[in-house]
C-alpha positions in Angstrom: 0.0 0.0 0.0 1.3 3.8 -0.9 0.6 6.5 0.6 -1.4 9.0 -2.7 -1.3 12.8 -2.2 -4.5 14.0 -4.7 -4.7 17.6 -5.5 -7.6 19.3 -7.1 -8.6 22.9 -6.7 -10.8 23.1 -10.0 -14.3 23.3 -11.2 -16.4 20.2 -10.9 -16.1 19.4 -14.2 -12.6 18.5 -13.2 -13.2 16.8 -10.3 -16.2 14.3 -11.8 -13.2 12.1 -13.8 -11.6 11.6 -10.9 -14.3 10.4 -8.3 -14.0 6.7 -9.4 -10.5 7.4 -10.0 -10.2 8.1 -6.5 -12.9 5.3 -5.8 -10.4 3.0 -7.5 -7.2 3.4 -5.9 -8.7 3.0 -2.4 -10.5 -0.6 -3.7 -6.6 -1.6 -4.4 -4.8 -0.6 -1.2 -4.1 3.2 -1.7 -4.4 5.5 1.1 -5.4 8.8 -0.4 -5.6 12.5 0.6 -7.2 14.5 -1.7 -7.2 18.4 -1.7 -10.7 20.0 -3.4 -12.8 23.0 -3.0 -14.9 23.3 0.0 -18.2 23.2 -2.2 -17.2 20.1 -3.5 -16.4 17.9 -0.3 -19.6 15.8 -0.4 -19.1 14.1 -3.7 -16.0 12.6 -2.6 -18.0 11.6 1.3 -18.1 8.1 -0.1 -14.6 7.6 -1.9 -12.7 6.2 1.2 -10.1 9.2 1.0 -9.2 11.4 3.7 -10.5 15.0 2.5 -9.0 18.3 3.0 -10.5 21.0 1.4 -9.7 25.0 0.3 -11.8 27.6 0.4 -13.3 27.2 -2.7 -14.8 31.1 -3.0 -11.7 33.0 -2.6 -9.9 30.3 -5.1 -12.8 31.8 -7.6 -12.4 35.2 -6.1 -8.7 35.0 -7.4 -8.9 32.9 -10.1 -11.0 35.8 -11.9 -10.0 38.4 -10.5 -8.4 39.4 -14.4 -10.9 38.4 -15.8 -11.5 35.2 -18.0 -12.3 35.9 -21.2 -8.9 35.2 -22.7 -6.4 32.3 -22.3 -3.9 35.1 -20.6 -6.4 36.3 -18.2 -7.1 32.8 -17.0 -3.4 32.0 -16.1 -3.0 35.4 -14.8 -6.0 33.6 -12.7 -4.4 30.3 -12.2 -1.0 32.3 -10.9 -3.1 34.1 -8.2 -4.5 31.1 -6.6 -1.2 30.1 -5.2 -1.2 31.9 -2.5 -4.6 30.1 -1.5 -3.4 26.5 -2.2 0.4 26.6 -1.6 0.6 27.8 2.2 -2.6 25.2 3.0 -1.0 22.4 1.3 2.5 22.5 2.4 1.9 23.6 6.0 -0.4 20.4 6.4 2.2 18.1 4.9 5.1 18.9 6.4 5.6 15.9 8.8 4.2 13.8 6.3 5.3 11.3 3.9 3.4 10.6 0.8 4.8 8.2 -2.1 3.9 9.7 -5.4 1.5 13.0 -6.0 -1.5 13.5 -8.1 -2.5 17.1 -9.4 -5.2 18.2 -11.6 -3.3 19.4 -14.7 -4.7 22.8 -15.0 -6.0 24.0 -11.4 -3.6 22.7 -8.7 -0.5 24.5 -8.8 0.8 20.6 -8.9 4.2 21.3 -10.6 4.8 23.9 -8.3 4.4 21.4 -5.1 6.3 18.6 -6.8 9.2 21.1 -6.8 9.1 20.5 -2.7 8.1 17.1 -2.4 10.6 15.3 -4.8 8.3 12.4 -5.8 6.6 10.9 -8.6 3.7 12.9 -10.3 1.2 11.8 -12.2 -1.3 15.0 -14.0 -4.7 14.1 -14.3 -5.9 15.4 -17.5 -10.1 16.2 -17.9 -9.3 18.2 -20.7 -7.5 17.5 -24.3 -3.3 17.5 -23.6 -1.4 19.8 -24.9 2.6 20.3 -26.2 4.4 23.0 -25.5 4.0 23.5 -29.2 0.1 23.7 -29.3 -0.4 25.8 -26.4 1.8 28.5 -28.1 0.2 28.1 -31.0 -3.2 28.6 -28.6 -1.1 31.7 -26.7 -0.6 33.1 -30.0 -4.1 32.8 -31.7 -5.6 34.6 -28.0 -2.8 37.3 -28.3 -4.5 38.5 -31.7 -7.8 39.2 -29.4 -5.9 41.8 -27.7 -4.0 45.4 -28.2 -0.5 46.1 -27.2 -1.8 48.0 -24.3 -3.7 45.2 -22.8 -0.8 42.9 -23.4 1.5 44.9 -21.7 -0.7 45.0 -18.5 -1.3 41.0 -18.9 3.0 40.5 -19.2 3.4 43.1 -16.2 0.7 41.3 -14.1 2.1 37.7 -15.2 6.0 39.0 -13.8 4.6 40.3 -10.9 2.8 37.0 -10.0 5.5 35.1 -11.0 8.6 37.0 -9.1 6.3 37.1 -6.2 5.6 33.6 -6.4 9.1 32.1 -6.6 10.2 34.6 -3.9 7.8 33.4 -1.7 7.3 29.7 -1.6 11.4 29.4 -2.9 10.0 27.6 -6.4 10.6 28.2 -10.3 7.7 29.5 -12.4 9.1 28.9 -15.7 6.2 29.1 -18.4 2.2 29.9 -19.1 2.9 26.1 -20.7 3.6 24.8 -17.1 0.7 27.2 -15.5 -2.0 25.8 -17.2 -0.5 22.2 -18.2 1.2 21.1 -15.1 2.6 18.3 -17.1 3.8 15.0 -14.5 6.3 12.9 -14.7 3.7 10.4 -15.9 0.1 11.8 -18.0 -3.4 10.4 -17.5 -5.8 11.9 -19.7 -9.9 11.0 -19.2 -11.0 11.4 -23.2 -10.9 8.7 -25.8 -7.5 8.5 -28.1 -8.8 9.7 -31.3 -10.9 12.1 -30.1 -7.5 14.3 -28.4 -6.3 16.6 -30.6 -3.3 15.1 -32.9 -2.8 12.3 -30.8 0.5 11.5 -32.6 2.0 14.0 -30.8 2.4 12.5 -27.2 4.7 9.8 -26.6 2.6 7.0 -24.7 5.5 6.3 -22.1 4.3 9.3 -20.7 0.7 9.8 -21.8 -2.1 7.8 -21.5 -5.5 8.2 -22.9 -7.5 6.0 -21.2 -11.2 6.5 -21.7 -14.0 8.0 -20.3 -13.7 8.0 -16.7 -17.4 7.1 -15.6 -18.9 4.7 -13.2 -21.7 2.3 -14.8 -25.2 4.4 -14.0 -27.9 3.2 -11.4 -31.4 3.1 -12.2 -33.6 5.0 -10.8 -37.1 6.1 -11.2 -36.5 9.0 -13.7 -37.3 7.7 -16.9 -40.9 6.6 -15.9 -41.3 10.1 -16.8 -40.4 9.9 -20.4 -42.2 8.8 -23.1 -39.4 6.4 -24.5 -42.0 5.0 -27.2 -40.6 7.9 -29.4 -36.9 9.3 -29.5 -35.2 10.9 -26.9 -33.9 14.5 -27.0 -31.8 15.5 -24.6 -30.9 18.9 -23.8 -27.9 20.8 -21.2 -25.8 23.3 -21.1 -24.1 21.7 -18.1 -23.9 23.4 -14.3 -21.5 26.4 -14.9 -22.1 28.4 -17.9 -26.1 27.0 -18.0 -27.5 30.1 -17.5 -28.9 31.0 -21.2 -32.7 31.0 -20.6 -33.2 32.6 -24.4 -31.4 29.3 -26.1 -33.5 26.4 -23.8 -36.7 29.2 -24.9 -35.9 28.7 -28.4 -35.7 24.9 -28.1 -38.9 25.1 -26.4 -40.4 26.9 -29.5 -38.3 24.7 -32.1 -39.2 21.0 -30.9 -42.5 21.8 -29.4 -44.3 20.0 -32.9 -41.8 17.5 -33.7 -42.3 13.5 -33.0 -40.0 13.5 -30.1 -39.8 13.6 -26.2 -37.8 16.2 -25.2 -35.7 16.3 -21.5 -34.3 19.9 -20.6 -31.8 19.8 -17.7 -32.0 24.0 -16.8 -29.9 23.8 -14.0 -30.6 25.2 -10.3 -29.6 28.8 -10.9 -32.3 29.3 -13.5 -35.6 30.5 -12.6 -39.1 28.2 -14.3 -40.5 31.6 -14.5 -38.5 32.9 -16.7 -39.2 30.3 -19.4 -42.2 30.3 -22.1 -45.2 27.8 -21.9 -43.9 24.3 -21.7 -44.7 22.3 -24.5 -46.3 18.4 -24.2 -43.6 16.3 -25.4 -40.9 18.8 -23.4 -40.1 17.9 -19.6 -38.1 20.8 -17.7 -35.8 19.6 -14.6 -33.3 21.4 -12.5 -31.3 18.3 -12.2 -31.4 15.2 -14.6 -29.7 11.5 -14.1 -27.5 12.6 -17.0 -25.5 9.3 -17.7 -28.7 7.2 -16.8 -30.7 9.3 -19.4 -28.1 9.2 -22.5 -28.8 5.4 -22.4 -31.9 6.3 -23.8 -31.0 9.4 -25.8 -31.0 9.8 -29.4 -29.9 13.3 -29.7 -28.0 15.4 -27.2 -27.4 19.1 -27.3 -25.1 20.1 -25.4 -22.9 22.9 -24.3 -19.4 20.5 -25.3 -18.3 19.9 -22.2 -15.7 17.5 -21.9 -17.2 15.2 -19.3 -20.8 15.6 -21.0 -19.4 14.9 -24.2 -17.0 12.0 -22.7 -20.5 10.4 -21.4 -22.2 10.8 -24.8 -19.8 9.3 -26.4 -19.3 6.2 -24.6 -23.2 5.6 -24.6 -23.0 6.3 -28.1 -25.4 9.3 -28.2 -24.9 12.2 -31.4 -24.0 15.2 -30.2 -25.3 18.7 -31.3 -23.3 21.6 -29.6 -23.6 25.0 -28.4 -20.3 25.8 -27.0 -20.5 28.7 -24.1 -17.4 29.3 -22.7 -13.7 27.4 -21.4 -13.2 24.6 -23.6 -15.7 24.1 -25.2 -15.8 25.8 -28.8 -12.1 23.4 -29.0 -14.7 20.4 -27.8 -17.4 21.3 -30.4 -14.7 21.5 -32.9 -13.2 18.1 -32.3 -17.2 16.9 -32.0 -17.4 18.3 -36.0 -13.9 16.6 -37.1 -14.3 13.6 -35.9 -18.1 13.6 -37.4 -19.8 12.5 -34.0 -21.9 15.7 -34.4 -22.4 19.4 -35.5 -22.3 22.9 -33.7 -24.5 25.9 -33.4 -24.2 29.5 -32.3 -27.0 29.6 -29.4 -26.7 33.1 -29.8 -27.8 33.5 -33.8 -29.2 30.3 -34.5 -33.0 30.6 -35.3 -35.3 28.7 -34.2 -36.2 27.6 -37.8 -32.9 26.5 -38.6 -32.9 24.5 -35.1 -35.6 22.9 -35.8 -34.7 21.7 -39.0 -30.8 20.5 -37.3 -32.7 18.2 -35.3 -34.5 16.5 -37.5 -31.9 16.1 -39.8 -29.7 14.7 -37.4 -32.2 12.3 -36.0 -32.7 10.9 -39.8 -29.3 10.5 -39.6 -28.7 9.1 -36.3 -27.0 6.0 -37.6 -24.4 7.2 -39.6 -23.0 9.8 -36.5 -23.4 6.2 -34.2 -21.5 4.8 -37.0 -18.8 7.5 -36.4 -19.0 6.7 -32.8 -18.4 3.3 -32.7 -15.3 4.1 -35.2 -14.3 6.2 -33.2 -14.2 3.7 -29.7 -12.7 0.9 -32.0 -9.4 2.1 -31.8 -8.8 1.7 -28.6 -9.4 -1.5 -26.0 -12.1 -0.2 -24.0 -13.1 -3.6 -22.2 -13.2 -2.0 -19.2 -13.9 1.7 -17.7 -11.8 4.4 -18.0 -11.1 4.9 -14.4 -10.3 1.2 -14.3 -7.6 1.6 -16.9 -6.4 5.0 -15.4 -5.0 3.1 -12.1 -3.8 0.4 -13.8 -1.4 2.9 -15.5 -1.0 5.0 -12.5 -0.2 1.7 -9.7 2.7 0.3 -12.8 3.9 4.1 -13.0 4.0 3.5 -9.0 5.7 0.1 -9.2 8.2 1.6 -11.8 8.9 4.8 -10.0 
């Protein structure tokens, strides 16, 4: 048995992979600590870990405290969360001995604590990878978004953060690549092979791509409510950027004559009475069984998410996205090029033209399951994702 140091300061959407991860390495022996955000505690109350949390509204305090709109902003962000997770983290451990240290690839400051533990790392990836290469090429395509003045303050900020940083906590900060990559000594990344961006690129004797990482669904009573005699439309803009009541009204108007039942998942921060008349064959929820409901889904549109697009995916469900925010115009992207689905603007789309998506995506529902299947044929999956992930990550132990 080793002893795991997990660290996790993110979003949920990049805690969710990591649940059953978590789940896992406890089943085989591990003992784990994992660091995450203090609203996220309770979904890891079952996982057998010891949890230690942060103070998850001053991390978001920080974290956008320049903004977020561009790729500079947010590692401007990342930068001035250290001073949040780096005094918590390393006062608690230092009479303790941990084996080999897990960080969240984009959130945790992990490459930064590494540099005082001196032991093996493994980044946990919920995102695509990147190469130093891509990521500049990314740092260059944001940089056109912005004058020379606003540049200049984003470089000034970025040295300021940075000198204070290594000053500080005695640490290098040697790159926006390490900021926002936190590359490990060893990769695991939670997305299907082909579906990563020019997977070519990364060597796998340090980069895994092991699959979505999601525990089998339970049944529960949900889909007594849905007429299942008829195809299944499922629709989410996920729990963080959900908050578009003008898109889920024009899906109300758009599928309200069309032979389908349709499931709206409108979050909890969104208000029923802000919403138009609720057509028949449309059911409105503030929360949905997500994974249990794609097993009966014909047609998901969906915000791109990686973890909602992970879980469409592996239950074989098409996917029509409306990318809000983070990641996910590069998700929708790799959902056209990999012909799995198609993308909107939820901003200028019409409800006419919605409408008339749909459909044509539901006559062609086979072909984009076709595309799917293709798609999950070039890898093993035999079993889950998080399965495979410790596999890799107890040999890279063994190894170490």
């Amino acid at each position: 048995m080793a002893k795991v140091l997990f660290i996790n300061s993110g979003s949920i959407g990049h805690l969710n992979p990591t649940i059953a991860v978590c789940k896992e390495l406890v089943a085989r022996g591990e003992e784990v600590v994992y660091y995450i955000g203090d609203q996220y505690q309770d979904k890891l109350k079952d996982s057998g870990a010891e949890i230690r949390t942060f103070p998850s509204d001053e991390i978001i305090q920080r974290f956008t405290a320049y903004g977020s709109g561009n790729l500079f902003h947010v590692i401007n962000g990342l930068l001035n969360t250290a001073d949040v997770i780096l005094p918590k983290v390393l006062e608690d451990i230092k009479h303790e001995h941990y084996d080999y240290l897990i960080y969240d690839s984009m959130f945790s400051c992990g490459r930064l604590i590494a540099q005082k533990l001196h032991i093996p790392t493994i980044s946990s990836i919920t995102s695509f990878a990147h190469t130093e290469e891509t990521f500049e090429a990314a740092l260059k395509y944001n940089a056109q978004a912005l004058s020379e003045t606003e540049m200049n303050d984003i470089n000034d900020t970025f040295n300021h953060l940075q000198q204070h940083i290594q000053t500080t906590y005695d640490v290098e900060v040697n790159s926006r690549y390490e900021i926002m990559n936190n590359s490990g000594d060893f990769n695991i990344a939670y997305i299907l092979e082909q579906f990563q961006i020019h997977p070519e690129l990364f060597d796998s004797a340090y980069y895994r791509f092991v699959g979505p990482s999601i525990e089998q669904p339970q049944a529960t009573e949900f889909m007594n409510q849905v007429d299942q005699t008829r195809p299944v439309i499922y629709i989410s803009l996920g729990t963080v950027f959900n908050q578009n009541v003008n898109f889920f009204n024009k899906c109300l108007a758009a599928l309200k004559d069309i032979d389908a039942s349709v499931v709206v998942s409108i979050g909890k921060a969104n208000n029923l009475a802000d919403f138009d008349a609720v057509p028949d064959n449309i059911l409105l929820k503030s929360y949905v069984p997500q994974t249990e409901l794609l097993q009966h889904t014909a047609l998901f549109l969906t915000h791109a998410g990686m973890n909602s697009t992970n879980e469409a995916l592996l239950m074989g469900v098409p996917l029509l996205a409306f990318p809000q925010n983070a990641d996910q115009p590069l998700v929708a992207q790799q959902i056209e090029y990999t012909n799995v689905g198609q993308q909107l603007n939820s901003e200028t789309v019409t409800i006419e033209d919605l409408k008339a998506k749909v459909l044509e995506m539901l006559h062609n529902r086979a072909t984009y399951q076709t595309h799917i299947k293709n798609l999950k044929e070039t890898q093993t999956l035999d079993q889950p994702g998080y399965v495979t992930a410790v596999d890799q990550i107890l040999a890279f132990r063994d190894q170490s």
